[in-house]
N, C-alpha and C positions, 0 to 999 in steps of 0.2 A: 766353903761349899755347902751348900744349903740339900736337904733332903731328899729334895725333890730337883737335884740341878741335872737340867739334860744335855743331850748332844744331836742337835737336827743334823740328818746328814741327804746331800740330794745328790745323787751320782747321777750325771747327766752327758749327754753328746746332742750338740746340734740340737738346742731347747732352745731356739732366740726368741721363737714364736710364743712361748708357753714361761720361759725362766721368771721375766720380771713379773707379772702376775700373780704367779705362786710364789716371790719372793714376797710382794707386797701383803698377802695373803698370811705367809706364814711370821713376820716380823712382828704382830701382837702378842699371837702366842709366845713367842721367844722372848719375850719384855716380862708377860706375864710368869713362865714358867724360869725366867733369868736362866734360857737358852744360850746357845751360841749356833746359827746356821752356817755351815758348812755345804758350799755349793764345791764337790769332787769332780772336775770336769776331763774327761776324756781327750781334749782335743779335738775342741768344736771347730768347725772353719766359717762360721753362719754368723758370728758377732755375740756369741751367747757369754764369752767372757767380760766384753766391753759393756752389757749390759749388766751383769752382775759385779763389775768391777766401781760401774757409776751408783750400785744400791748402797755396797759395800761401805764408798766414798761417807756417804751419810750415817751410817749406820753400824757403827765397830763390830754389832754384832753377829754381821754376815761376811761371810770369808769366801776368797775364793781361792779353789787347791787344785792346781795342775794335778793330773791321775794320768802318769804315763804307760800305767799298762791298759787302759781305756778301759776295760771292764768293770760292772757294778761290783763282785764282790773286792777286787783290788781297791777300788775308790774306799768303800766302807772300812774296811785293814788301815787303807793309811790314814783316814781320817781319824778311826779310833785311836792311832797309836802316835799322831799329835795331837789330838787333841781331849782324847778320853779318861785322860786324871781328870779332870779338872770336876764330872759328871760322871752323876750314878747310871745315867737310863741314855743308851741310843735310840733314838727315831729315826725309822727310815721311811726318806720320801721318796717315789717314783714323780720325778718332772714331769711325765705326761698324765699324770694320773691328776682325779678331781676329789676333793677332801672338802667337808662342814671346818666351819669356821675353829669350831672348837673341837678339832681332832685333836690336836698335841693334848691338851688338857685332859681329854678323856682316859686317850692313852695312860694317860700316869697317872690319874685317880684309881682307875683298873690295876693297874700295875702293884698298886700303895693299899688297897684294898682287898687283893687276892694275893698279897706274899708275891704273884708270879714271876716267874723268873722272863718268860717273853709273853709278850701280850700280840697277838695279831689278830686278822679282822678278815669278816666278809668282804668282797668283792663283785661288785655289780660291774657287767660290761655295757658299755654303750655306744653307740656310733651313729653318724649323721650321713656318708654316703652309702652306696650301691652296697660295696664291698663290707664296710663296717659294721653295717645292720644286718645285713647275713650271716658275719663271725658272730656278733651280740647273740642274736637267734640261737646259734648253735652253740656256744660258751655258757648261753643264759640256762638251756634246758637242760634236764634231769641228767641224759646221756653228753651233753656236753662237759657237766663237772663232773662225771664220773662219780655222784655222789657226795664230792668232797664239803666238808661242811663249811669252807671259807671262802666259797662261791654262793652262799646262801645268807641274808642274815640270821644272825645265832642269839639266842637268848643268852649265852653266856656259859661254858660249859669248860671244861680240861680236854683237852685234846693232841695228838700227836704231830700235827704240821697246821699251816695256816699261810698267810699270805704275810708276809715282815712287816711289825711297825714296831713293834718296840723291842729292846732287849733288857735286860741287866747289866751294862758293861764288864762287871766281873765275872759276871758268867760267860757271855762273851768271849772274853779274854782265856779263860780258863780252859776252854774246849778249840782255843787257839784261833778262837774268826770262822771267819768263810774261807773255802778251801779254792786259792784263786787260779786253779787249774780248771775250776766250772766257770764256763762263763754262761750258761742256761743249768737251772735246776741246784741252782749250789745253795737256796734254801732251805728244800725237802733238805739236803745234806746235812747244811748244818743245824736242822732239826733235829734228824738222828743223833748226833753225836751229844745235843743239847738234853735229848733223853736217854740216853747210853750212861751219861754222867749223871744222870740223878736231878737233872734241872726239871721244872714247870713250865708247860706253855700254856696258858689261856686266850679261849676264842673270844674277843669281846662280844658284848650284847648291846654295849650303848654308845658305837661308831663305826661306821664301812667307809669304803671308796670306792671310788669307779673308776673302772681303766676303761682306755680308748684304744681299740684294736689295731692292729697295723689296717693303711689303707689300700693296699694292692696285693694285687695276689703272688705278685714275687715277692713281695715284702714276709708277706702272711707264711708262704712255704718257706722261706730263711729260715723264719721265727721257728714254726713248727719242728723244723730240720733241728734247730738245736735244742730245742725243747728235750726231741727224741733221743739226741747222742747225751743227752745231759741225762736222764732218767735211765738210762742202762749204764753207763757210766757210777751213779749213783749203785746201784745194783749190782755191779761188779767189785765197787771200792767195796763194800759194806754183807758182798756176799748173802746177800737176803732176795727172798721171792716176791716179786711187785705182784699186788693185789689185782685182781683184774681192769676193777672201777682205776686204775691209777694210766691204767694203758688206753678204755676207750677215749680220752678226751685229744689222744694225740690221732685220731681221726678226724679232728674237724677241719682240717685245710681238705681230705677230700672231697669232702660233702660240699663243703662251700666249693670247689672248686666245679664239681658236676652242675651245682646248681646255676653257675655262670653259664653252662650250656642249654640252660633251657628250654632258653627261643631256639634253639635247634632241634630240641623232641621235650614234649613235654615229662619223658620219662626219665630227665634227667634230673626233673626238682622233686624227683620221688621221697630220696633218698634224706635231701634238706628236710622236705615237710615231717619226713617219720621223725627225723633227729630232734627236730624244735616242736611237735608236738608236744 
């Protein structure tokens, strides 16, 4: 095991459209940093296994791992706990999300360069229909991150939560994973516990991503729904007071949602335009 040996991990459902892509994508880095990708699948029914099964085929160092509790932090648990001797540092990927060529890289020179115990990253949202470019708008603005600083790029700074991309697997291990009773918000979670224990997390300054919003508004309100059961949830395990800035951003399905009404009174895109000002 080399110093620097990681563990990519991509917990996915229903990625047919987007997996081999980002498998192709992520397969240098993994050569380069003598990775091993771990595609943790939910229980696609879309074809998302037979395509990461034909990557695989070429490629020893993409695996593919049935996750039969479907959930991102259960995927991440099991991947770590077959395959996390082997590596010092987890990377976690989001399937839908959009990453520079040389994220993993970055990640772990950060990592190797600030001791940190997790390294995670800004987050730009972006979206291409009706519905996507409205969440972006409201996601992107001041009141839609609630301030938070891993919705913004960051020069580089210590800080108490961020958006996951890397960890220390013993550290990790040591505060015992993600707590797979969250299936929204078990991050922020195991952020807490990662600084309750005495661990580091640094925000990078020299790599983000971009997520892409859900594209409908039933979709959008699910997401949001569990957002919210997941952030008090959080707040109940851990018995602590949520910061204000941590509650406005679970407002933005309704904003987005009045702003659908517009063409009905113009006084419905009031509320949008003040948000994404």
């Amino acid at each position: 095991m080399t110093p620097t040996a990681s563990l990519i991990v991509i917990p996915c459902l229903n990625e047919a459209a987007h997996i081999g892509a980002l498998l192709e994508q992520l397969r240098p880095a993994a050569q380069r940093l003598g990775a091993r990708i771990i595609v943790a699948d939910g229980g696609s029914a879309d074809g998302t296994p037979a395509i990461v099964e034909a990557i695989a085929a070429k490629d020893p160092r993409v695996v593919l791992l049935h996750n039969p509790k479907r959930i991102q932090s259960a995927a991440l648990n099991l991947a770590v706990a077959g395959f996390g001797d082997s590596a010092d540092y987890l990377i976690r990927i989001d399937a839908h999300g959009g990453y520079p060529d040389d994220y993993c890289d970055r990640l772990v020179e950060e990592a190797l360069a600030t001791g940190a115990d997790s390294v995670v990253v800004s987050m730009l949202t972006s979206g291409t229909g009706a519905v996507q470019q409205a969440v972006a708008a409201a996601q992107n603005s001041k009141l839609g991150t609630g301030g938070s600083k891993h919705r913004h790029l960051s020069s580089g700074e210590w800080v108490d939560h961020g958006h996951h991309a890397l960890m220390r697997i013993s550290a990790f291990k040591a505060v015992g994973g993600y707590d797979e009773t969250f299936s929204h918000n078990e991050d922020a979670e195991l952020d807490y516990r990662l600084r309750q224990a005495g661990y580091r997390i640094w925000m990078s300054g020299r790599t983000q991503m971009v997520y892409y919003p859900r594209s409908s508004l039933k979709s959008l309100y699910f997401q949001y729904l569990g957002y919210g059961r997941g952030r008090a949830r959080n707040v109940l395990k851990h018995r602590m007071v949520p910061k204000v800035r941590q509650m406005i951003p679970l407002l933005v399905f309704p904003v987005v949602l009045l702003a659908a009404f517009s063409f009905v009174h113009w006084l419905a895109a009031v509320p949008f335009l003040v948000w994404a000002a």
